[in-house]
C-alpha positions as CSV (number, residue, x, y, z in Angstrom):
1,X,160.5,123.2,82.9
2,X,163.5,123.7,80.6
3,X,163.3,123.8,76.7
4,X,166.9,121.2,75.8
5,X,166.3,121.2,72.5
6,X,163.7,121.5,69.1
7,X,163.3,119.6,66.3
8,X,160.9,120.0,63.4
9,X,159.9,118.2,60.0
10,X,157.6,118.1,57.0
11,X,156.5,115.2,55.0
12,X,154.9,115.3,51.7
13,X,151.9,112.5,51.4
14,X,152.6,111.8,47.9
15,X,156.2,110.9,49.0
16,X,154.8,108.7,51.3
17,X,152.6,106.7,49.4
18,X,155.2,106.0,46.4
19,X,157.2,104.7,49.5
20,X,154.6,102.8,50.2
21,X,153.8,101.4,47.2
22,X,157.3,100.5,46.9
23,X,158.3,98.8,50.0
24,X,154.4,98.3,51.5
25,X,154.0,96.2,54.2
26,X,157.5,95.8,54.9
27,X,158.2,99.5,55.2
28,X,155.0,100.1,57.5
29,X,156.7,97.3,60.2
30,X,160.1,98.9,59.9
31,X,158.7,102.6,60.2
32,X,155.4,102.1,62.3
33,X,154.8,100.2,65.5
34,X,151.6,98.0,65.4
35,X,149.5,100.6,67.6
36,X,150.4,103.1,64.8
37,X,149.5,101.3,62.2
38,X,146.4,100.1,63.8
39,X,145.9,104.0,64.6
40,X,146.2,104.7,61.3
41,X,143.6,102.5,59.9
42,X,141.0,103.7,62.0
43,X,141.1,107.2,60.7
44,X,139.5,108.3,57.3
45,X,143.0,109.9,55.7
46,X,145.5,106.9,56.7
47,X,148.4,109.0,54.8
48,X,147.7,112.1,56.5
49,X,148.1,110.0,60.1
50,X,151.1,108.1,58.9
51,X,152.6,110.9,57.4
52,X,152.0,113.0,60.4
53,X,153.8,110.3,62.7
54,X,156.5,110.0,60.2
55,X,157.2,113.6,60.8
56,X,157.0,113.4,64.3
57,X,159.3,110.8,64.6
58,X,162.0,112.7,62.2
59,X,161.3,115.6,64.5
60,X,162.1,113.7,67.8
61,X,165.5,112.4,65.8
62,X,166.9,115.9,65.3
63,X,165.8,116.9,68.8
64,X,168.0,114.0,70.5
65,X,170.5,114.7,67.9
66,X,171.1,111.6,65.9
67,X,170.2,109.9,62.8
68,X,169.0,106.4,62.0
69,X,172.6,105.2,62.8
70,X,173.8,103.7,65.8
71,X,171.2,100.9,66.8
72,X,168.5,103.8,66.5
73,X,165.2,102.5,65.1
74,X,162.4,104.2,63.8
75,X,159.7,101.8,66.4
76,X,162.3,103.7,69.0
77,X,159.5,106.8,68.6
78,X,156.2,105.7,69.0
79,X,153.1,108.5,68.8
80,X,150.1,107.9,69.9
81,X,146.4,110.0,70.8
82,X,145.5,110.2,74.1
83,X,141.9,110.7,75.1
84,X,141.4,114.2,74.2
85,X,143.3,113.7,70.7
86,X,146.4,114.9,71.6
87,X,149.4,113.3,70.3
88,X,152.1,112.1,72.4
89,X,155.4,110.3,72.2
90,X,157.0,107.7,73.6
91,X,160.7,106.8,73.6
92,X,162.4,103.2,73.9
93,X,165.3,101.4,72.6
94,X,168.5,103.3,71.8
95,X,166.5,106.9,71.4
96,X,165.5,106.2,74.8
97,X,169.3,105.4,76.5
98,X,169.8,108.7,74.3
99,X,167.3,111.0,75.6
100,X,168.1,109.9,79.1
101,X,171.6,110.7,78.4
102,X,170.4,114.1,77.5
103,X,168.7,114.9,80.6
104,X,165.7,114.8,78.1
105,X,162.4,114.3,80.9
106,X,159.4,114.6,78.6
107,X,158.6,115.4,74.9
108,X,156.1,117.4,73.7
109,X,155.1,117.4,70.1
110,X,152.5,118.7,67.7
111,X,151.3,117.6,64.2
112,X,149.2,120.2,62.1
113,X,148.5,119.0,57.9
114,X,147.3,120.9,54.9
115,X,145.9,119.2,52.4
116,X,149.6,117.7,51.0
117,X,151.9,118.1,53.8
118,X,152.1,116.7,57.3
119,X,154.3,118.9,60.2
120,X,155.1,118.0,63.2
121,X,157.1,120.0,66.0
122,X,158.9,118.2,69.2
123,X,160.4,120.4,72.1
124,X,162.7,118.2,74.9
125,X,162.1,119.3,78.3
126,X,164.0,118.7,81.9
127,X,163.2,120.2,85.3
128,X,165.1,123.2,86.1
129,X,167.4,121.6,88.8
130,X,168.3,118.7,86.6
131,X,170.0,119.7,84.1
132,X,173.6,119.8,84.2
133,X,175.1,123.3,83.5
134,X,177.3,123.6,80.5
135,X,180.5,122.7,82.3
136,X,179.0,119.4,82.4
137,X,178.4,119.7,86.0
Protein backbone atom coordinates (compact mmCIF):
# COMPACT_ATOMS: atom_id res chain seq x y z
CA UNK A 1 0.00 0.00 0.00
CA UNK A 2 0.71 3.68 -0.80
CA UNK A 3 0.34 6.61 1.81
CA UNK A 4 -1.78 9.60 -0.87
CA UNK A 5 -2.25 11.77 1.70
CA UNK A 6 -2.67 12.77 5.80
CA UNK A 7 -4.87 14.76 7.53
CA UNK A 8 -5.01 15.48 11.18
CA UNK A 9 -7.33 17.49 13.80
CA UNK A 10 -8.03 18.40 17.43
CA UNK A 11 -11.21 19.29 19.00
CA UNK A 12 -11.69 20.87 22.32
CA UNK A 13 -14.82 19.22 24.39
CA UNK A 14 -15.82 22.31 25.85
CA UNK A 15 -16.15 23.76 22.24
CA UNK A 16 -18.24 21.10 21.58
CA UNK A 17 -20.63 21.23 24.08
CA UNK A 18 -21.39 25.15 23.85
CA UNK A 19 -22.01 24.04 20.18
CA UNK A 20 -24.14 21.82 21.42
CA UNK A 21 -25.94 23.71 23.67
CA UNK A 22 -26.45 26.12 21.04
CA UNK A 23 -27.66 24.33 18.07
CA UNK A 24 -28.52 20.69 20.03
CA UNK A 25 -30.40 18.29 18.30
CA UNK A 26 -30.19 20.02 15.13
CA UNK A 27 -26.45 20.20 15.05
CA UNK A 28 -26.02 16.39 16.09
CA UNK A 29 -28.32 15.38 12.71
CA UNK A 30 -26.36 17.71 10.55
CA UNK A 31 -22.81 16.57 12.07
CA UNK A 32 -23.56 12.94 13.17
CA UNK A 33 -25.13 10.01 11.37
CA UNK A 34 -27.76 8.11 13.47
CA UNK A 35 -25.24 5.08 14.22
CA UNK A 36 -22.93 7.82 15.65
CA UNK A 37 -25.13 9.33 17.68
CA UNK A 38 -26.46 6.11 18.89
CA UNK A 39 -22.67 5.18 19.44
CA UNK A 40 -22.22 7.92 21.37
CA UNK A 41 -24.94 7.41 23.84
CA UNK A 42 -23.78 4.14 24.73
CA UNK A 43 -20.53 5.20 26.04
CA UNK A 44 -20.00 6.77 29.54
CA UNK A 45 -18.11 10.25 28.05
CA UNK A 46 -20.61 11.06 25.07
CA UNK A 47 -18.40 14.35 24.35
CA UNK A 48 -15.30 12.58 24.36
CA UNK A 49 -16.88 10.01 21.43
CA UNK A 50 -18.47 12.86 19.55
CA UNK A 51 -15.74 14.94 19.85
CA UNK A 52 -13.40 12.28 18.77
CA UNK A 53 -15.55 11.55 15.51
CA UNK A 54 -15.79 15.24 14.96
CA UNK A 55 -12.15 15.24 14.63
CA UNK A 56 -11.98 12.37 12.60
CA UNK A 57 -14.25 13.57 10.22
CA UNK A 58 -12.23 17.08 9.91
CA UNK A 59 -9.24 14.90 9.52
CA UNK A 60 -10.64 12.82 6.61
CA UNK A 61 -11.72 16.45 4.99
CA UNK A 62 -8.17 17.76 4.76
CA UNK A 63 -6.96 14.35 3.58
CA UNK A 64 -9.32 14.41 0.39
CA UNK A 65 -8.61 18.03 0.18
CA UNK A 66 -11.73 19.89 0.47
CA UNK A 67 -13.86 21.79 2.84
CA UNK A 68 -17.60 21.66 3.61
CA UNK A 69 -18.18 23.30 0.25
CA UNK A 70 -19.23 21.68 -2.86
CA UNK A 71 -22.19 19.28 -1.92
CA UNK A 72 -19.71 17.89 0.81
CA UNK A 73 -21.57 16.85 4.00
CA UNK A 74 -20.40 16.09 7.21
CA UNK A 75 -22.88 12.38 7.28
CA UNK A 76 -20.34 12.02 4.00
CA UNK A 77 -17.73 10.56 6.89
CA UNK A 78 -19.20 8.13 9.04
CA UNK A 79 -16.85 6.38 12.01
CA UNK A 80 -17.70 3.70 13.51
CA UNK A 81 -16.00 0.63 16.14
CA UNK A 82 -15.63 -2.55 14.86
CA UNK A 83 -15.49 -5.50 17.04
CA UNK A 84 -12.14 -5.11 18.61
CA UNK A 85 -12.78 -1.22 19.16
CA UNK A 86 -11.13 0.05 16.45
CA UNK A 87 -12.41 2.87 14.69
CA UNK A 88 -13.09 2.94 11.07
CA UNK A 89 -14.38 5.18 8.43
CA UNK A 90 -16.67 5.06 5.90
CA UNK A 91 -17.09 7.44 2.86
CA UNK A 92 -20.35 8.30 0.84
CA UNK A 93 -21.87 11.11 -0.90
CA UNK A 94 -19.69 13.70 -2.53
CA UNK A 95 -16.48 12.75 -0.21
CA UNK A 96 -16.93 9.44 -1.62
CA UNK A 97 -17.07 10.59 -5.72
CA UNK A 98 -13.97 12.62 -4.19
CA UNK A 99 -11.91 9.97 -2.72
CA UNK A 100 -12.48 7.70 -5.66
CA UNK A 101 -11.34 10.49 -7.80
CA UNK A 102 -8.26 10.48 -5.77
CA UNK A 103 -7.31 7.01 -6.26
CA UNK A 104 -8.10 7.00 -2.40
CA UNK A 105 -8.70 2.80 -1.64
CA UNK A 106 -8.99 2.69 2.10
CA UNK A 107 -8.67 5.07 5.17
CA UNK A 108 -7.19 4.44 8.11
CA UNK A 109 -7.64 6.66 11.14
CA UNK A 110 -7.02 6.81 14.82
CA UNK A 111 -8.60 8.85 17.71
CA UNK A 112 -6.53 9.16 21.11
CA UNK A 113 -8.22 11.94 24.01
CA UNK A 114 -6.80 13.58 27.13
CA UNK A 115 -8.86 14.65 29.43
CA UNK A 116 -10.09 18.12 27.20
CA UNK A 117 -9.07 17.38 23.76
CA UNK A 118 -10.02 14.72 21.19
CA UNK A 119 -7.33 13.90 18.09
CA UNK A 120 -7.77 12.00 15.45
CA UNK A 121 -5.26 11.10 12.51
CA UNK A 122 -6.52 9.75 8.89
CA UNK A 123 -3.83 8.39 6.28
CA UNK A 124 -5.45 7.66 2.45
CA UNK A 125 -4.11 4.57 0.99
CA UNK A 126 -4.01 2.99 -2.75
CA UNK A 127 -2.27 -0.20 -4.04
CA UNK A 128 0.99 0.46 -5.50
CA UNK A 129 -0.07 -0.23 -9.23
CA UNK A 130 -3.04 2.00 -9.00
CA UNK A 131 -2.02 5.05 -8.61
CA UNK A 132 -1.53 7.21 -11.45
CA UNK A 133 2.10 8.74 -11.59
CA UNK A 134 2.39 12.41 -11.34
CA UNK A 135 2.06 13.04 -15.08
CA UNK A 136 -1.35 12.04 -14.48
CA UNK A 137 -0.80 8.84 -16.24
Amino acid sequence: MKILSHGIDLVEFGRLERMLDKHGQRMLDRVFTAREQADAERVRNRIERLAGRFAAKEAVMKLVGTGWRDGVGWTDVEVVNNALGQPLVHVSGRIGELAEQKGIEQITISITHTDRFAIASAVALAELTSTPDREGH
